[in-house]
KEVO-395630 format. One record per residue (C-alpha): residue in three letters; x, z, y. Coordinates in steps of 0.25 Angstrom, whole numbers, padded with zeros to 4 digits, always signed. Each point is the difference from the previous one (the first is absolute). Example, Ala and Ser with C-alpha at 12.3 -4.5 7.8 and 13.67 -1.06 7.14 Angstrom:
2
ala+0049+0031-0018/ser+0006-0002+0014/
***
This chain:
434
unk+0513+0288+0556/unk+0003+0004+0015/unk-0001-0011+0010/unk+0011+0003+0010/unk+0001-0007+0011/unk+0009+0008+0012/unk+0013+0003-0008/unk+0002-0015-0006/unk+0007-0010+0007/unk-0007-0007+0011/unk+0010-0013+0001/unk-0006-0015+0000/unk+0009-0003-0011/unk+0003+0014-0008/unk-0009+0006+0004/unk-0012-0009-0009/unk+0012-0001-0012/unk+0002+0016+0000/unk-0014+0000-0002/unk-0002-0009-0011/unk+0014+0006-0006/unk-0010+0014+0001/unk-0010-0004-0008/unk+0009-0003-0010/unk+0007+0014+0000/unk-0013+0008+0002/unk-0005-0006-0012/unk+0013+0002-0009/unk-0001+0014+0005/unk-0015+0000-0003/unk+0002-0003-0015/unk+0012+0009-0002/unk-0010+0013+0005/unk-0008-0005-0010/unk+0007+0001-0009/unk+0005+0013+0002/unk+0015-0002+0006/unk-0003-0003+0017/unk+0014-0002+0004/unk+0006-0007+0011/unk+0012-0002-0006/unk-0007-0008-0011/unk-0009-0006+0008/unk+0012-0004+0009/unk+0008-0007-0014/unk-0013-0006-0004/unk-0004-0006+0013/unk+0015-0006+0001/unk-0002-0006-0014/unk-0015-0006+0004/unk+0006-0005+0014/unk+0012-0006-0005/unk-0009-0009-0011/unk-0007-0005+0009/unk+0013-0003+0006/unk+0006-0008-0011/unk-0005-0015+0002/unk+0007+0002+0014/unk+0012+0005-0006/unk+0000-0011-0010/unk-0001-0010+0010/unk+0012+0006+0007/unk+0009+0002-0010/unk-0004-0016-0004/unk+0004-0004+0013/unk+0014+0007-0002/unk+0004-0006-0013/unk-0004-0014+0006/unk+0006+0004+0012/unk+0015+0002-0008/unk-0003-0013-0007/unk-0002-0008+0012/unk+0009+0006+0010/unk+0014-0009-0003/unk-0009-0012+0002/unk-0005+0006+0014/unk+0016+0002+0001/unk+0005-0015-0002/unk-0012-0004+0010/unk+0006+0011+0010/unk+0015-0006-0003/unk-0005-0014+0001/unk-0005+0002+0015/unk+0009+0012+0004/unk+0006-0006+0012/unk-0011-0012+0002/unk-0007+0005+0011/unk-0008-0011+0006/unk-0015-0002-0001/unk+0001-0011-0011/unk+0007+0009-0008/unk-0007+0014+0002/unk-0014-0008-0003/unk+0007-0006-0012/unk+0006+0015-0005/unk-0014+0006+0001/unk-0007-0010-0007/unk+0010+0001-0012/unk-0002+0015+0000/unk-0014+0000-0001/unk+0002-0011-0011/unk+0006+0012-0007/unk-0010+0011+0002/unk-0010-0009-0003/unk+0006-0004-0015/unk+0003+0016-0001/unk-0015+0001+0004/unk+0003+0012+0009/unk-0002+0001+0016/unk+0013+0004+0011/unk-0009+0013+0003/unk-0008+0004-0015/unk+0010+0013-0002/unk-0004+0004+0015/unk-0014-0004-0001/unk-0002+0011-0012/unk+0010+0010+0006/unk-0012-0001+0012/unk-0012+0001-0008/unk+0008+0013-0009/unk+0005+0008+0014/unk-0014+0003+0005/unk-0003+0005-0015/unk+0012+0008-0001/unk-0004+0006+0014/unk-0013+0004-0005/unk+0005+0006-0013/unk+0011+0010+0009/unk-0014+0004+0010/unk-0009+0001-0013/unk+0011+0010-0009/unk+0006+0008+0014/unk-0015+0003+0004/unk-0007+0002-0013/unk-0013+0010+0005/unk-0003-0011+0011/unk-0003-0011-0015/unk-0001+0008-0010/unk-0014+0011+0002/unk+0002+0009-0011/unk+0013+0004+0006/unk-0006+0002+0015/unk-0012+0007-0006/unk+0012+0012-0003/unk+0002+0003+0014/unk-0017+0004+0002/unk-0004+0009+0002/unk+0012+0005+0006/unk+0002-0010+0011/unk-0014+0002+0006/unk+0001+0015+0000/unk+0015+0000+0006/unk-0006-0009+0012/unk-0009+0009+0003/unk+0012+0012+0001/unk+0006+0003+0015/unk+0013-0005+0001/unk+0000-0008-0013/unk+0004-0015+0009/unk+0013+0006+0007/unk+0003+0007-0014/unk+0000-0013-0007/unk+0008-0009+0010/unk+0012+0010-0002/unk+0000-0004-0015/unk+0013-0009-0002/unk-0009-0013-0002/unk-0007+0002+0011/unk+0006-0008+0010/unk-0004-0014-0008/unk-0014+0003+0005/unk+0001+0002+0012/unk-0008-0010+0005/unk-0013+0004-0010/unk+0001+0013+0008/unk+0001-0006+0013/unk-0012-0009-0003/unk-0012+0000+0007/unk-0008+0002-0013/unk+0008+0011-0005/unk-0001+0006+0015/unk-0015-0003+0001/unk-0002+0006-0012/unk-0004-0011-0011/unk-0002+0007-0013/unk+0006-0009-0009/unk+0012-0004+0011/unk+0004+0015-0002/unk-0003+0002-0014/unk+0009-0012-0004/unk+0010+0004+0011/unk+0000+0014-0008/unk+0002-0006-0012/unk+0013-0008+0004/unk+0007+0010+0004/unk-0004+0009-0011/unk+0004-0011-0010/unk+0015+0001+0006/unk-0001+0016+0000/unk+0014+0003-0008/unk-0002+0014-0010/unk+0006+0008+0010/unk-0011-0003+0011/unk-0012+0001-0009/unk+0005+0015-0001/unk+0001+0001+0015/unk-0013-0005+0000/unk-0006+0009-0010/unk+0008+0011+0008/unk-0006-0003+0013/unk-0014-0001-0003/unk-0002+0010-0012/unk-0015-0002+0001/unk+0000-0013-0006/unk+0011+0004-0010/unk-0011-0004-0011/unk-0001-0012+0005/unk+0014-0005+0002/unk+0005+0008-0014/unk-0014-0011-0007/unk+0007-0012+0008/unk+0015+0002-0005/unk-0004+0001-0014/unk-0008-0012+0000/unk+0012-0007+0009/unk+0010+0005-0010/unk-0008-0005-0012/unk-0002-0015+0007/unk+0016+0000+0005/unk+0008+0007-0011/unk+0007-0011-0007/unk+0010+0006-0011/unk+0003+0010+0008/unk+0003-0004+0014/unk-0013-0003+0010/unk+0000-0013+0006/unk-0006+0004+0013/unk+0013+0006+0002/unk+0014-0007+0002/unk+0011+0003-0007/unk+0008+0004+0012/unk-0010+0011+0001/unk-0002+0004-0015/unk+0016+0001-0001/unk+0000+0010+0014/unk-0009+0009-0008/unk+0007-0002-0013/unk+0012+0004+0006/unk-0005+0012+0007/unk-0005+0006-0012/unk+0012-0004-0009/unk-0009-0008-0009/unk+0011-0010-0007/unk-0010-0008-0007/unk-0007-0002+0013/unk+0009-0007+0007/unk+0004-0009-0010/unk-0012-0004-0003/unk-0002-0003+0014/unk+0010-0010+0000/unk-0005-0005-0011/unk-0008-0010+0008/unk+0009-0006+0011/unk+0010-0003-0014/unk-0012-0007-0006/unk-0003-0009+0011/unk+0016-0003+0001/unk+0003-0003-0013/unk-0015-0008-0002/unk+0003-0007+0013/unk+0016-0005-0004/unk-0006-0005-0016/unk-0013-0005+0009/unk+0010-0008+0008/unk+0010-0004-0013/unk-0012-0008-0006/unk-0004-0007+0012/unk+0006-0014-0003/unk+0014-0003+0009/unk+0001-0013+0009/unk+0014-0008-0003/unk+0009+0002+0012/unk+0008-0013+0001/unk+0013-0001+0007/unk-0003-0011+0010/unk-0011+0004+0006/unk+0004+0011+0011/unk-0014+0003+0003/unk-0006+0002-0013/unk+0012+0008-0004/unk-0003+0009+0011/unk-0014+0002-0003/unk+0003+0004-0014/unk+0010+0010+0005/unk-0010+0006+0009/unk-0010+0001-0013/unk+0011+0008-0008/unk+0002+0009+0010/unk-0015+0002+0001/unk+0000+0002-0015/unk+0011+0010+0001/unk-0007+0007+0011/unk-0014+0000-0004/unk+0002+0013-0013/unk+0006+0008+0010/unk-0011-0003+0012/unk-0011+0005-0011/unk+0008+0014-0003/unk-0001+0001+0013/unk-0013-0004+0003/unk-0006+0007-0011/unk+0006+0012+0002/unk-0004+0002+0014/unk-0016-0006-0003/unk-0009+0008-0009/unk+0002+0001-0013/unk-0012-0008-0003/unk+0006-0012+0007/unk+0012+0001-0009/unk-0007+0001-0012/unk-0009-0016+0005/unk+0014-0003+0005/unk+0008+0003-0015/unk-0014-0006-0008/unk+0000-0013+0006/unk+0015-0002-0003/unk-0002+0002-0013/unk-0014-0008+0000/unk+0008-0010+0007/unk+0012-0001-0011/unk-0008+0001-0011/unk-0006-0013+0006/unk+0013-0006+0004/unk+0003+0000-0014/unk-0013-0008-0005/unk+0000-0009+0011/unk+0016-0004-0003/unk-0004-0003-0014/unk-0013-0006+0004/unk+0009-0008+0007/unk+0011-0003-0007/unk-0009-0006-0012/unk-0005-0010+0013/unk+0006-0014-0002/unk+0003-0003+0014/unk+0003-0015-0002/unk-0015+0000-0005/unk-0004+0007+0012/unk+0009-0006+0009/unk-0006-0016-0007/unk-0014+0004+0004/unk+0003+0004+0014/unk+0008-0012+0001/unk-0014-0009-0006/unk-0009+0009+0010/unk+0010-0003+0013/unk+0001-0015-0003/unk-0017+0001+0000/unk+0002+0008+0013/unk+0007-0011+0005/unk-0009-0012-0005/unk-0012+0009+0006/unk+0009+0000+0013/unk+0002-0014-0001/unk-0013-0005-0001/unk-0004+0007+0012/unk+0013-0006+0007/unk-0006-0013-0004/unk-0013+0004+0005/unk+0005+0006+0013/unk+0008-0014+0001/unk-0015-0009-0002/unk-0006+0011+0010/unk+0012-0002+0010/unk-0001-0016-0002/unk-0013-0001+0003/unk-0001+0007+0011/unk+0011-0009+0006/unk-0007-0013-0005/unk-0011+0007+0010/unk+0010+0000+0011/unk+0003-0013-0002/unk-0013-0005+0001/unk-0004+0009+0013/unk+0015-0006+0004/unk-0005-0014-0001/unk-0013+0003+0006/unk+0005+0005+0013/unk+0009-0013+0001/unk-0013-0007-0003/unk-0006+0007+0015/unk+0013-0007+0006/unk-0006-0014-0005/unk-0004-0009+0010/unk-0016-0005-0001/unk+0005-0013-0006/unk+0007+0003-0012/unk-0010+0013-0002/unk-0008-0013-0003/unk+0009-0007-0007/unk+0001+0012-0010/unk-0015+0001-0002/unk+0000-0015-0002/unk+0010+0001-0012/unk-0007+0013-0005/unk-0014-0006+0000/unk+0006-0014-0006/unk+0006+0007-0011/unk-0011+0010-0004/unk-0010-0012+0001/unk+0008-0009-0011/unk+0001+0014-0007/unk-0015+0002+0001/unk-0009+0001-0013/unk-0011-0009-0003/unk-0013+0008+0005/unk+0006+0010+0010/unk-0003+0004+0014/unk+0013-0007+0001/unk-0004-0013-0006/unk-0012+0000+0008/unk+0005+0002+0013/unk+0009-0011-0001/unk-0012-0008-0005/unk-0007+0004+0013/unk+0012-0004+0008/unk+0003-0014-0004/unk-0015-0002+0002/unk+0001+0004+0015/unk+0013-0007+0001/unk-0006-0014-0007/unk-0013+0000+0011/unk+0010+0004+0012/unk+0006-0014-0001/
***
């Protein structure tokens, strides 16, 4: 396997997680030559499958969350009605408190959904960099474009060639970098490769036209991209904007239905995908909740439509992850809602309500302890308090209290002790000093 470093994402974030992700597809894509079938298309289906797996005790988690969320929103609501126009401190301190009461006995957090949302995002990120720039993970694929990208550098003219290529322009900062400038083999290589990767059918022929000499070279190349991009017909390096233009220039019918074939999937995935997500109760009272669930609907509405469109501008290989993880996603919708369904959430809710209440007493201690802490330290205070007034003393009654003090430790003092035997030693000097 390859070890690509230039064409990979280098953010701080995505960048380590597209990395990871590309191990992933590089070694899908690795078993499926193996076996005699290196398709990307596949590999694309397959990795979706694997990412999405390892996805699922996230998934579970949220889709938990929901269901509990259904079931303890009306008493959130009578909490929200009982302070709705209390606005003192008392009050608001009193409503939070209650609230969280609640959240605890559900035994969900205000912010769980969002905290797994934000550990998903970068994944999904990564997923988009690793599938819409395969060559730069995946090295069997970039090893198609050699030896053809090293002799086409070396070609006059082959730079200001390339930038005219319809893609080009989303690499215009890796040509105007000081490696690809300086010259930095491997900058250039990878730059090459990018662009290349983007090529639509029309300009590899322009290509092959304009540097005939390598014609061998770049005829070796398409067939091996064809091989790894051809999925049921239709090449997933192109999108299907592009694939129905050419379809439609040639008259091919079955072309340009089949490039539609995509942007329907991923619609009609997307709307069941969205059908089996679980619905929040809207609830009459509450204006703001009732806005919020109107803003969801017509997200849900929106969404199909958004991913016809997305996918059929993107390449089709984007489409294809797009259509598989809805499908992956439904399939697992359906297991996780009857995983769900057979919970018995009073059971559930019981042992959140045994493992808040231990929460509590936990807390409670430590109050307690804080309370010792706190009261010691102020016994402290007192004594430095009664020390300082003790500097105000006058000499007299500074020896009036040391008169009391050694009287009352001397009646107090134990047969034997240093006590005892000064006390021995000072009625001596006192019986001989009359």
């Amino acid at each position: 396997m390859s070890n690509i470093l230039l064409t990979q994402d280098t953010g701080k974030i995505i960048g380590p997680v597209a990395k990871l992700l590309g191990y992933i597809m590089e070694g899908i894509f690795y078993v499926i030559d193996k076996i005699g079938i290196p398709n990307i298309g596949l590999a694309i289906i397959l990795f979706t499958i694997v990412i999405y797996l390892l996805l699922m005790p996230l998934t579970i988690k949220q889709q938990k969350f929901s269901k509990l969320s259904a079931k303890m929103n009306p008493e959130l609501q009578e909490i929200q009605k009982k302070y709705k126009n209390k606005k003192d401190n008392d009050s608001m301190m009193a409503m939070n408190m209650e609230t969280q009461a609640v959240y605890a006995k559900y035994g969900v957090s205000p912010s769980g959904s969002c905290v797994q949302l934000l550990i998903q995002m970068p994944i999904l990120l990564a997923l988009y960099r690793v599938i819409y720039n395969i060559p730069a993970y995946v090295g069997k694929v970039k090893d198609a474009f050699f030896p053809l990208v090293d002799k086409l550098i070396a070609e006059q003219g082959s730079v200001e060639f390339l930038k005219g290529f319809s893609n080009a322009n989303m690499f215009t900062k890796q040509f105007e970098n000081e490696n690809f400038v300086g010259g930095v083999t491997s900058y250039v290589q990878n730059t090459f490769v990018d662009v290349l990767n983007k090529a639509s059918s029309a300009e590899w022929v322009s290509l092959k036209e304009n540097f005939s000499s390598l014609s061998a070279d770049i005829d070796h190349t398409v067939s091996l991209l064809d091989q790894y991009n051809n999925f049921l017909g239709l090449s997933m390096s192109n999108s299907p904007s592009f694939t129905f233009g050419e379809a439609r220039a040639t008259g091919s019918v079955l072309m340009m239905i089949a490039a539609f074939s995509i942007p329907v999937l991923a619609a009609l995935t997307q709307w069941i995908n969205v059908k089996l997500m679980p619905q929040q109760p809207t609830n009459t009272e509450n204006e703001q909740q009732n806005t919020m669930a109107q803003s969801m609907k017509t997200m849900n509405m929106v969404m199909p439509i958004m991913s016809a469109v997305f996918c059929y501008t993107l390449p089709a290989g984007m489409g294809l992850y797009w259509v598989a993880g809805a499908v992956v996603r439904s399939i697992q919708q359906i297991l996780i809602n009857k995983h769900i369904d057979k919970m018995d959430l009073d059971e559930l809710i019981k042992k959140n309500e045994e493992k808040a209440k231990k929460k509590m007493e936990k807390a409670g201690q430590k109050a307690e302890k804080m309370a010792a802490y706190a009261s010691m330290n102020t016994k402290n205070a007192g004594m430095a308090s009664k020390a300082s007034v003790s500097s105000k003393l006058s000499q007299e009654e500074k020896e009036e209290l040391v008169r009391k003090s050694t009287e009352y430790y001397s009646k107090n003092a134990k047969p034997g002790s240093m006590m005892a035997k000064a006390n021995m030693v000072k009625e001596y000097n006192e019986k001989n000093n009359k």
